[in-house]
MDTraj code that builds the backbone (N, CA, C; nanometers):
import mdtraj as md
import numpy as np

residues = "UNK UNK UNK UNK UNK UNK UNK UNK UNK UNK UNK UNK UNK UNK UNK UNK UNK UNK UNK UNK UNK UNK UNK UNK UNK UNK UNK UNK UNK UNK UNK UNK UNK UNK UNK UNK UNK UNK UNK UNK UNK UNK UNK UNK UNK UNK UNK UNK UNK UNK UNK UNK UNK UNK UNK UNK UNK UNK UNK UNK UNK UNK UNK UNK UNK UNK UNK".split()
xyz = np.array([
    [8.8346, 1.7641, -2.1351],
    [8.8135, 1.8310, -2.0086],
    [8.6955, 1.9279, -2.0178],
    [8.6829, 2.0038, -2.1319],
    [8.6026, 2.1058, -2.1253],
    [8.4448, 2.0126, -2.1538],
    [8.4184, 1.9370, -2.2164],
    [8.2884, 1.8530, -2.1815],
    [8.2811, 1.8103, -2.0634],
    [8.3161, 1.7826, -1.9828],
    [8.3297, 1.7373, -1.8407],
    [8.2499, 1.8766, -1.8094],
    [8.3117, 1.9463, -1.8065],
    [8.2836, 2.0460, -1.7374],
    [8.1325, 2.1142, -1.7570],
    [8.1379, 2.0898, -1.8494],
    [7.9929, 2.1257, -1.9361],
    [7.8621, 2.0516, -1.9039],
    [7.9148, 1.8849, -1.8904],
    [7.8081, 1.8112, -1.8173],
    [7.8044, 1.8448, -1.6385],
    [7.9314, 1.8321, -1.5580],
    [7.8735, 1.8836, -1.4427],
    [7.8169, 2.0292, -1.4264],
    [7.8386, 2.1378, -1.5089],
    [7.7571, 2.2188, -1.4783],
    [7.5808, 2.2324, -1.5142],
    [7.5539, 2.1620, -1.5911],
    [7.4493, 2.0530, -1.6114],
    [7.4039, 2.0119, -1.5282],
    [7.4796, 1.9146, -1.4890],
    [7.3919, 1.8294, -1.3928],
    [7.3766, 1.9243, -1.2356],
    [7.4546, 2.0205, -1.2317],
    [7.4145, 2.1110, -1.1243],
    [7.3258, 2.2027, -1.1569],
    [7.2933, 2.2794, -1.2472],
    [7.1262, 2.3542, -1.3153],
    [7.0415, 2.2432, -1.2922],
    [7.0368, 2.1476, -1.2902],
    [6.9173, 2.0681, -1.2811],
    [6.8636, 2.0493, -1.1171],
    [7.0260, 2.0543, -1.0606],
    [6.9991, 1.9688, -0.9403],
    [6.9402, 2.1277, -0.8574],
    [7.0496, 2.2328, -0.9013],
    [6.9189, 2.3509, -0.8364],
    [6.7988, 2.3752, -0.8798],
    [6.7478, 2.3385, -0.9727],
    [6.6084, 2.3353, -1.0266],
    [6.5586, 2.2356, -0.9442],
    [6.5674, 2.1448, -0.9238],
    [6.5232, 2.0424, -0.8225],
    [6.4708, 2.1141, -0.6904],
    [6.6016, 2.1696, -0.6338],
    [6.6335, 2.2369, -0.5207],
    [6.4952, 2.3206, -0.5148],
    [6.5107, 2.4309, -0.5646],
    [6.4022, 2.5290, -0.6039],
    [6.2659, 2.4736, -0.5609],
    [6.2251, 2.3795, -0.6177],
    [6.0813, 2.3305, -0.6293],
    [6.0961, 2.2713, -0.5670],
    [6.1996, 2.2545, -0.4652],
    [6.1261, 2.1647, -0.3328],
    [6.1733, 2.2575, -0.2221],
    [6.1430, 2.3835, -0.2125],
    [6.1570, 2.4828, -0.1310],
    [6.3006, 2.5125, -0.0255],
    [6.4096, 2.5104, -0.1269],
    [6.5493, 2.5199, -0.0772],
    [6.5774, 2.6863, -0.1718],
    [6.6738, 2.7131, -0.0937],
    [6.7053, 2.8620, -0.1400],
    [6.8670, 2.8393, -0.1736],
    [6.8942, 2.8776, -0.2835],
    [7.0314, 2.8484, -0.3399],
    [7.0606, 2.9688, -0.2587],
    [7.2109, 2.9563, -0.1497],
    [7.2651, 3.0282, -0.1504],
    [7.4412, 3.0707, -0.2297],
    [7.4747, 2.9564, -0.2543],
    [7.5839, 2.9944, -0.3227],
    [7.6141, 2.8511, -0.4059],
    [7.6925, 2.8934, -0.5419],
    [7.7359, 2.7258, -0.6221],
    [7.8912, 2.7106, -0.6388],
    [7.9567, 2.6113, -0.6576],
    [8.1075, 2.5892, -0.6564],
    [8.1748, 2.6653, -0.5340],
    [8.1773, 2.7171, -0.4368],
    [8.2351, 2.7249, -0.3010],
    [8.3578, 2.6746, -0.2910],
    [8.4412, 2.7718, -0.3030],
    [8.6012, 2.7066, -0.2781],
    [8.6555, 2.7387, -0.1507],
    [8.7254, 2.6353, -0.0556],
    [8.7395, 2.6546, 0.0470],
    [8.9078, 2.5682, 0.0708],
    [8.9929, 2.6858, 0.0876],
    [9.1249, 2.5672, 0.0627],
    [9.1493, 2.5211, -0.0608],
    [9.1611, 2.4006, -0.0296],
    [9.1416, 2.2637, -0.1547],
    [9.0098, 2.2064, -0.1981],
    [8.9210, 2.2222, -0.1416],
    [8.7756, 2.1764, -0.1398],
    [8.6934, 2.2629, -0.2674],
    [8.6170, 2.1662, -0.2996],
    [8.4725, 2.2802, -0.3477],
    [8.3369, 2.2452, -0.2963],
    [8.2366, 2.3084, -0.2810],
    [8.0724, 2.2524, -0.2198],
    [8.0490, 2.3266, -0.3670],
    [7.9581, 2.1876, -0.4320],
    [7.9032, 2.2561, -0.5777],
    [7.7980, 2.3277, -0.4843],
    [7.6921, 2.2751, -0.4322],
    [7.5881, 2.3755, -0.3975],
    [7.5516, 2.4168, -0.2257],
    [7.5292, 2.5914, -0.1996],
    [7.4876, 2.5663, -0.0412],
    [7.3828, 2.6061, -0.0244],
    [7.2810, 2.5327, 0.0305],
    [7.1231, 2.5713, 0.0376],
    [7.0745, 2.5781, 0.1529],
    [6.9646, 2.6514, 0.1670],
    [6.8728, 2.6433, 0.2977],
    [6.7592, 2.6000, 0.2934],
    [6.7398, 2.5258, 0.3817],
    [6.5712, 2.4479, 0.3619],
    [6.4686, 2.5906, 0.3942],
    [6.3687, 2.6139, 0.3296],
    [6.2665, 2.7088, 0.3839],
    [6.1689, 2.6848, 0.4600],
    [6.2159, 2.5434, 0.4723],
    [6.1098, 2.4647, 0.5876],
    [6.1760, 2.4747, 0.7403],
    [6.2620, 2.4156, 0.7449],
    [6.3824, 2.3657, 0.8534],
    [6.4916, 2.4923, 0.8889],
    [6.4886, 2.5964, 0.8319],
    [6.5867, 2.6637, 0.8108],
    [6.7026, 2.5930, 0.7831],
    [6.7319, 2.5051, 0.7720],
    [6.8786, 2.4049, 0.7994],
    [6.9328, 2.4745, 0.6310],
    [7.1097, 2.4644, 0.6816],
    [7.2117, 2.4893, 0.5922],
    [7.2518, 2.3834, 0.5069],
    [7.2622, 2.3219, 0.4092],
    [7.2585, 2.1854, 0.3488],
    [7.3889, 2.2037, 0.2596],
    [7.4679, 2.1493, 0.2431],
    [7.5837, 2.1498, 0.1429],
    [7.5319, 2.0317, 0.0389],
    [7.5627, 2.0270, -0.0758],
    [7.5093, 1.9157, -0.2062],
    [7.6621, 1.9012, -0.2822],
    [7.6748, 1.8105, -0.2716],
    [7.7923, 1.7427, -0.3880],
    [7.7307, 1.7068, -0.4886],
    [7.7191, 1.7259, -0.5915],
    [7.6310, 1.6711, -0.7463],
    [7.7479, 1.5857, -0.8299],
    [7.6697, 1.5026, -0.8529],
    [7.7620, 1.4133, -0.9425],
    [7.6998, 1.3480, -1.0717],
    [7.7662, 1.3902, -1.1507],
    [7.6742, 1.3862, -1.3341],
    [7.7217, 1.2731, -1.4062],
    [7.6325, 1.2156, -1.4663],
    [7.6632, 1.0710, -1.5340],
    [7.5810, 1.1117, -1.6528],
    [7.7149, 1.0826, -1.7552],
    [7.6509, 1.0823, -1.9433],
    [7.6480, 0.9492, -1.9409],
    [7.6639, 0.8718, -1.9091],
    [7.6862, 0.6984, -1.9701],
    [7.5564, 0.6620, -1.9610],
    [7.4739, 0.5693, -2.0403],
    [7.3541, 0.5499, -2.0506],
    [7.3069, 0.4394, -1.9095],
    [7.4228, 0.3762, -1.9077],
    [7.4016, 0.2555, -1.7637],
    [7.3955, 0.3326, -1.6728],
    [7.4013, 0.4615, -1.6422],
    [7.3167, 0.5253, -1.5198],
    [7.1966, 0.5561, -1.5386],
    [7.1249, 0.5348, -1.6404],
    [6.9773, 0.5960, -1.6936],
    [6.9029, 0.5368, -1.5452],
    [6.7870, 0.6469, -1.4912],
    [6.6861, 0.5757, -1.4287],
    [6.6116, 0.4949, -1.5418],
    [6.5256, 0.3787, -1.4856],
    [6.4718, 0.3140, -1.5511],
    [6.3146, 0.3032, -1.4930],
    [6.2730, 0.3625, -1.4441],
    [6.1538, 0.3427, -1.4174],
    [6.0319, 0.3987, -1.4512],
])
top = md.Topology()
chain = top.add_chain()
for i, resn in enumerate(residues, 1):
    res = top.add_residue(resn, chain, resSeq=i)
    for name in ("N", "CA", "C"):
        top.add_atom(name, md.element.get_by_symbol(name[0]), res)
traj = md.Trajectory(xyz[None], top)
């Protein structure tokens, strides 16, 4: 369990690094609401728009991009 956890928080540092450099403003990560979570909530700095991100992390090599 605790590697799990370790890779999705992983793969969410990346995906706000992403975020970042393409001019989104992290406003909050893991968001618990109820039963729910929003790993990430962002704002476009273009659009103003509110964006929710579900991230989903793959160690298995058959997800590799290949290009």
């Amino acid at each position: 369990m605790y590697y799990r956890k370790l890779i999705g928080n992983y793969g969410e540092d990346l995906a706000c690094e992403y975020l970042k450099d393409n001019n989104y403003l992290i406003l909050d990560r893991n968001f618990y609401c109820y039963h729910c979570e929003i790993d990430i909530i962002a704002r476009d700095l273009k659009s103003h728009e509110i964006v929710f991100i579900e991230v989903k992390t793959r160690s298995n090599n058959k997800y590799r991009k290949t290009s």
